[in-house]
C-alpha positions in Angstrom: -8.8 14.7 -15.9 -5.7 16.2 -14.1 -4.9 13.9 -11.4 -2.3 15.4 -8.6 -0.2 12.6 -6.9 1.3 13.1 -3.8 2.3 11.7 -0.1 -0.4 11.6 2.2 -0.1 13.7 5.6 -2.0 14.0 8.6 -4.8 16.5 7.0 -5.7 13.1 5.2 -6.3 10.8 7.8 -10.0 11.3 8.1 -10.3 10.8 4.1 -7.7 8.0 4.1 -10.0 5.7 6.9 -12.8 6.2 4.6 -10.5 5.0 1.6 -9.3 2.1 3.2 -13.0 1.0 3.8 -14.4 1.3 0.7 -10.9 -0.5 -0.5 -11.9 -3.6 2.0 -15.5 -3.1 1.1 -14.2 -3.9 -2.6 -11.6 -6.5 -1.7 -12.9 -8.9 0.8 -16.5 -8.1 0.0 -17.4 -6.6 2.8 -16.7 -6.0 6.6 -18.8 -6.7 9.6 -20.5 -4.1 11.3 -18.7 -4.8 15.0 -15.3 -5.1 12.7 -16.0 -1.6 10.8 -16.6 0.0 14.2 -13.2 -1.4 15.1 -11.3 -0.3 12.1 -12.7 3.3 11.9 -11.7 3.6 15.5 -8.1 1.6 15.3 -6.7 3.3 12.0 -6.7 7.1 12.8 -4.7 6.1 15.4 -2.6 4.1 13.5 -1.8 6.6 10.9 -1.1 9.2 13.2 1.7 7.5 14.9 3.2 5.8 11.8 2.7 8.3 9.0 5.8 9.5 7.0 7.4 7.5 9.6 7.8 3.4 8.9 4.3 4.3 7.0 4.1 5.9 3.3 0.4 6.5 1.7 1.2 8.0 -1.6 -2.3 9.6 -3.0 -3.5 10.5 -6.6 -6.6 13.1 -6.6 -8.4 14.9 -8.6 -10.0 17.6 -5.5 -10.8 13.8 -4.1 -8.7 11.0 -3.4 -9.1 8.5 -6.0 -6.3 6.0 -5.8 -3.8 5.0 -2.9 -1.4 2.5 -2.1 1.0 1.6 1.3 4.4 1.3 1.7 5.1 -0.8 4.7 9.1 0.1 5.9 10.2 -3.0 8.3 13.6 -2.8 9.9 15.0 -6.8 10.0 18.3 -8.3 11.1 20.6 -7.7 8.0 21.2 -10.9 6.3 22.6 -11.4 2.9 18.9 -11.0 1.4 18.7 -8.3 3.2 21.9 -6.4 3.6 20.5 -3.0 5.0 18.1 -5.3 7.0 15.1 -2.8 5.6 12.4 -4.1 3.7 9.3 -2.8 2.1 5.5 -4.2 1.9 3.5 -2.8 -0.5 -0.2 -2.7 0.9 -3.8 -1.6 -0.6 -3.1 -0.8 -4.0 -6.3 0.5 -5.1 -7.9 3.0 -7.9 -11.5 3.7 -7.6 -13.5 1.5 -10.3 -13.9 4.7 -12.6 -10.3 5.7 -12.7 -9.1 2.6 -13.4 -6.9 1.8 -16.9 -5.5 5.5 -16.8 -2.1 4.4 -15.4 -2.7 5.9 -11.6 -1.7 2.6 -10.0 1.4 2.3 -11.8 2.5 6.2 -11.5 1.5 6.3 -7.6 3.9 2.6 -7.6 6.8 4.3 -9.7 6.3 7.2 -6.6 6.5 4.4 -4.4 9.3 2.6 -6.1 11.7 5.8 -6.3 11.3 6.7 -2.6 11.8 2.9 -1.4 15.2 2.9 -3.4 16.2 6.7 -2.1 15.3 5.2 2.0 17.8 2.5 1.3 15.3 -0.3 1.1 16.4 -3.6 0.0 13.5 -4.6 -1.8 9.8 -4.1 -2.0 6.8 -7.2 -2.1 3.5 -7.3 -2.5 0.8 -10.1 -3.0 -0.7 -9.7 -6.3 -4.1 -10.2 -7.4 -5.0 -11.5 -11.0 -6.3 -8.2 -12.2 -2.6 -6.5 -11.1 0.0 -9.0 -11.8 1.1 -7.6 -15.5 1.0 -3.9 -14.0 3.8 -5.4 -11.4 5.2 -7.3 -13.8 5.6 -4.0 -16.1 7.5 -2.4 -12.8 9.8 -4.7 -12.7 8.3 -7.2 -10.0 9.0 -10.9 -9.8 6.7 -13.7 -8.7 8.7 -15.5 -5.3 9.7 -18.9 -5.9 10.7 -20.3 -2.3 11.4 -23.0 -0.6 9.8 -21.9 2.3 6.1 -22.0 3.2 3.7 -19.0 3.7 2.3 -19.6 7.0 0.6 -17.9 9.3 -1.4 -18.1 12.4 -4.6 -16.4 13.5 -4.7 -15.5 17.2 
């Protein structure tokens, strides 16, 4: 199996909505009918306006996509944990059930990893799931110990 791995551009879009589907499908177990509507509709134009921008999808394929993952780029204040003031999020990690346990995840991550160091990023998180906390581990990853709460609020 020769997989190919690569930055997504906007050629992929179409394929990359219908990725990030089946992803949620998988993850979350599902998505609503009125809500699938929604997303099919919101994230073409999404990744049109932030691809290879604040944006990276880096792709591994074999003639079809068959793993992905998201590098959110976020500009911040600088402060002294973030002295560039840019920070990366690391987003839908995900390997099609097949292809899983050939080391896509981690060589699309080490992708990931080098071009977050070369934009001057500060550093890159993620939330982990059980199934990939020893693959972030391996690459050098860190579980968070704050003092600070995770909070958030739905609106």
């Amino acid at each position: 199996m020769e997989i190919i791995y690569e930055k997504a551009g906007k050629d992929d879009i179409p394929k990359l909505t219908r990725f990030r589907l089946d992803y949620l499908e998988e993850d979350i177990g599902g998505v609503k009918e009125d809500e699938r509507d929604i997303i099919e509709e919101r994230l073409p134009i999404y990744y049109s306006e932030h691809l290879n921008k604040d944006f990276h999808v880096y792709l591994a394929r074999n003639g079809e996509i068959v793993g992905c993952c998201f590098l959110l780029v976020t500009e911040k204040p600088a402060n002294p944990s973030f002295i560039n003031g840019l920070t990366g999020t690391v987003l839908n990690v995900y390997v099609k059930p097949e292809y899983r346990r050939h080391g896509i995840a981690k060589k699309m991550l080490e992708n990931l990893l080098k071009d977050a160091k070369d934009m001057g990023l500060d550093y890159v998180e993620l939330k982990s799931t059980e199934d990939g906390h020893e693959l972030y581990k391996s690459l050098g990853f860190e579980d968070d110990v704050s003092k600070y709460y995770r909070m958030k609020k739905v609106l």
